[in-house]
Each structure stands twice: as C-alpha cells, then as structure tokens.
N, C-alpha and C positions, 0 to 999 in steps of 0.2 A: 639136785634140781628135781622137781615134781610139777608134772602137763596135768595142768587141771582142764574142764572144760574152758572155762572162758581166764583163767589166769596162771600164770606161771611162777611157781612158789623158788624164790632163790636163797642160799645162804650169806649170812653178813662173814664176812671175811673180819679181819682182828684189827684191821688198822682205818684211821680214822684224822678227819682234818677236823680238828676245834676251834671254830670260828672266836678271835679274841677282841672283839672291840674296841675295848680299851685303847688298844697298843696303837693305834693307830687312825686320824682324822677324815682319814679318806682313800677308799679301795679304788685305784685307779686300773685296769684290766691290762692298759698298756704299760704299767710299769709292773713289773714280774716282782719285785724288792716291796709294792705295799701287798699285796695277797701274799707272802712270804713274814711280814712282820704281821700281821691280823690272824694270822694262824698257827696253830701248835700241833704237831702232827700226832699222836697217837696211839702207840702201839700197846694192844690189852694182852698179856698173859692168857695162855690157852683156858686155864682153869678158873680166871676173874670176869667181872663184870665191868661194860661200862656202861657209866650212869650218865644219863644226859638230862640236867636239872633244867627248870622250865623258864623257857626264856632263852634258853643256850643251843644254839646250831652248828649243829654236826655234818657234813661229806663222809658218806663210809663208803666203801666196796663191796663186791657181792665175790664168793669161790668163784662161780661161774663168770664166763664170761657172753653174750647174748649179743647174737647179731639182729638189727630189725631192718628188714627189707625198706626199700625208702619209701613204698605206697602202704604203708601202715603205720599208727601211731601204736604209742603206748601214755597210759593214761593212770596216774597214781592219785587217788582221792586223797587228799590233802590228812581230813580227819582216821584217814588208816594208819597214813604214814605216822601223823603223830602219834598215834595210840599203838601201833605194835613198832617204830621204830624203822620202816622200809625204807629202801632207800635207789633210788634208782639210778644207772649212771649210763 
C-alpha cells in the first residue's frame, strides 16, 4: 500500500467475480442462488493475467484491507477505474 497526498494506491489481489449474464434473467439481491448462478469466481495464476474484455464486469479484491471512518467518503472516478482496472471494496 502507498499514502499519496490526496489518494491511496492499493494492490488487486488474484481472485475475481465475473459477472455472467447470460446465465441468468434476473439478479434478485434476496435470493443468494441468482448472484451465485450470474457469477464465475475467478482465480488468476500468480504469474498470468486477467483480461477483462469490454463490456464485461468484474468484482476484484484489494491485498489490503482499508477501514474508512464513517464521516469520510471515498470517491472512485468512474474513467480511472476503467482504464487502470481499480477496484474498490
């Protein structure tokens, strides 16, 4: 982890939810069984890449883990995340 001034640079951890579409007509939150079939979990090889092709949505984790006080937000610019991948949790 690296304290910049104004932002806190984290590491993507190797594991990953691939949001699946297809599989599935309708994510309902209260049933645990449709976010379990709309998803393929992910796990990348230390030494590989994963690709995430455009139009496809990913959930990753960070190494760290980040507590945020309640009277603070945190605030991910949309166009970063999709161009370096960030991911916040």
């Amino acid at each position: 982890m690296q304290l910049q001034p104004a932002s806190v640079d984290l590491r993507l951890a190797n594991e990953f939810l691939v949001y699946r579409p297809a599989q599935i007509a309708c994510l309902d939150p209260r049933k645990p069984d449709t976010l379990r079939a709309a998803t393929e979990r992910v796990i990348v090889p230390d030494d590989d890449a994963f690709i995430l092709h455009p139009g496809e949505f990913a959930l990753g984790s960070t190494v760290e883990r980040v507590r945020i006080p309640s009277d603070q937000s945190v605030i991910v610019p949309s166009f970063i995340a999709r161009a370096t991948s960030l991911t916040t949790t």
